[in-house]
C-alpha positions, 0 to 999 in steps of 0.5 A: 119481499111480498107486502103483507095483508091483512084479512079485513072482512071475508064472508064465504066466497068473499074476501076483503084483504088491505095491504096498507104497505101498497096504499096509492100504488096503482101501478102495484094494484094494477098488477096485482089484479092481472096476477090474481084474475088467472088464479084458479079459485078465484072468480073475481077481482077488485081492487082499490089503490086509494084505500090499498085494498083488493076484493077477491071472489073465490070458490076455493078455501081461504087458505088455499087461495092465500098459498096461490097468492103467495106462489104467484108473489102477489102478497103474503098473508099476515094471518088468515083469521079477522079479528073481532069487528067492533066500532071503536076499533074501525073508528080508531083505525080511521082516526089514525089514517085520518091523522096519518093522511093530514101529517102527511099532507101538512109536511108533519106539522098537524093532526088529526088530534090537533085540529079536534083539540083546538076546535073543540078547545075554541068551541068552549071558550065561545060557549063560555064567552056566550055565559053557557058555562055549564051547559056546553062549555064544560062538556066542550073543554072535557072532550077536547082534553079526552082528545088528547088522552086518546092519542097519548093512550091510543096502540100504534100511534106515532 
């Protein structure tokens, strides 16, 4: 079975694919750009195993270069269209590899949300040792738990 993509930017002539199943797999990266590179259609390769994306050059139409992928069994396209771009989606996104990487590195046993809970949560109680109750401690101890409501309330969060 390929491993799917996800168009993550694509300006004319220019797309950016992620295909986070291969992430840190350079042998698999390393392959994909000798398979890609003798696509007719595409002009130009670059990919990057650490963030598991791969920048394809082309003069042909996207979905003509997405069904020359596929027939060379590189990787399947999950769809052809990029969502809407907006910030909190883009930070959302890079909380959660951010989290997912610390996880991982942590043998499962911290967070990202964790980590900004407690050193927000410590931030607070030293502002309010300190007598800045209502200046800084308040606000440090709201964003701590709005951390935590985040990640409850966050889609794809394990």
């Amino acid at each position: 079975m390929l491993p799917v993509a996800q168009v993550v930017h694509k300006t004319p002539g220019r797309t950016r694919f992620r295909i986070d199943s291969m992430r840190r797999d350079s042998s698999f990266f390393a392959e994909l750009g000798r398979k890609l590179g003798g696509i007719p259609g595409i002009s130009g390769v670059q990919t990057n195993p650490l963030t598991g994306s791969v920048l394809i050059l082309h003069t042909a139409e996207l979905q003509a270069v997405a069904q020359q992928v596929a027939a060379q069994g590189a990787f399947r396209l999950a769809s052809p269209e990029v969502e809407n771009f907006s910030i909190q989606t883009a930070a959302a996104r890079g909380f959660q590899g951010a989290s997912r990487d610390l996880r991982v590195i942590s043998g499962g046993t911290v967070d990202l949300s964790s980590l900004l809970f407690l050193g927000l949560a410590g931030l607070a109680v030293r502002q309010a040792i300190q007598g800045n109750l209502l200046a800084p401690a308040v606000p440090l101890a709201w964003y701590a738990l709005s951390v935590l409501q985040l990640e409850h309330n966050a889609p794809g969060m394990p």
